[in-house]
C-alpha positions in Angstrom: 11.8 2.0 27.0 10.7 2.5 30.3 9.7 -0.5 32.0 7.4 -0.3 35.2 5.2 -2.2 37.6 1.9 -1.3 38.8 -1.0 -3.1 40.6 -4.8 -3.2 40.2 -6.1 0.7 40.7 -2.3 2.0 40.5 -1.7 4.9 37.7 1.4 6.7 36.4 1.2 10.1 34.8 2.6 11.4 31.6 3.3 14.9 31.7 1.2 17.0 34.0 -2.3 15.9 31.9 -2.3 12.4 31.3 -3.0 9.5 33.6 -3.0 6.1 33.1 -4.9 3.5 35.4 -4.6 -0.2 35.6 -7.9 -1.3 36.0 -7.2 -4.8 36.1 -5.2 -7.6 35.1 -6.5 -11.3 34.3 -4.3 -13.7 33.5 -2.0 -12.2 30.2 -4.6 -9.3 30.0 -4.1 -6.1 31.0 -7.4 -3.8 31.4 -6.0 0.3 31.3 -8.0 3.4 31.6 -6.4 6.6 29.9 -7.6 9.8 30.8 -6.0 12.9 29.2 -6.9 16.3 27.7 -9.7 16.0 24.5 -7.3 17.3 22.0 -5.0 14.0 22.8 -5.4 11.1 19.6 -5.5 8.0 21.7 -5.5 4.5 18.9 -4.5 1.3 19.7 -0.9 1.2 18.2 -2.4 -1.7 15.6 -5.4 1.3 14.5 -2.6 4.6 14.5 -0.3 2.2 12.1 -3.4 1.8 9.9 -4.3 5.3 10.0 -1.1 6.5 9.1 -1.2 3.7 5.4 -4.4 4.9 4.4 -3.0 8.4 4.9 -0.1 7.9 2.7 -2.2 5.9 0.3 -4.6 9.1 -0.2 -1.5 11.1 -1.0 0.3 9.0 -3.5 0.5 10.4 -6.6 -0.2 13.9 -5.8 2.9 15.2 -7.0 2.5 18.7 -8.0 0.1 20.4 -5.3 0.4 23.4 -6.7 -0.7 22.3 -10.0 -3.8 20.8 -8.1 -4.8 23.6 -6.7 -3.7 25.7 -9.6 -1.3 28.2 -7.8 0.4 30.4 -9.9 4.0 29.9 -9.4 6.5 31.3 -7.3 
């Protein structure tokens, strides 16, 4: 992990596209702006960790694809 500092108004830049601002800092909270390209997901990591359960829950059980979309076999 890459550990930096950065004041109020200070950014660092992931690849060439995305740019991360501190906006401000109050006490233990941290205020960030994110900007980046449209087709970047951005989720707080609590939401993308949620996202990904409900995904896995709507594929459980769907064994056989192939029978469910009735394919013919290879």
């Amino acid at each position: 992990m890459l550990v930096l500092t950065r004041k109020p108004g200070e950014a660092l830049m992931i690849g060439d596209d995305i740019e991360i601002t501190i906006v401000s800092v109050s006490g233990d909270q941290v205020k960030i702006g994110i900007d980046a390209p449209k087709h970047v997901d951005i989720h707080r990591k609590e939401i993308y960790l949620q996202i990904g359960d409900e995904n896995k829950s709507a594929s459980a059980g769907i064994e056989n694809l192939a029978g469910l979309l009735k394919l013919p076999p290879k």
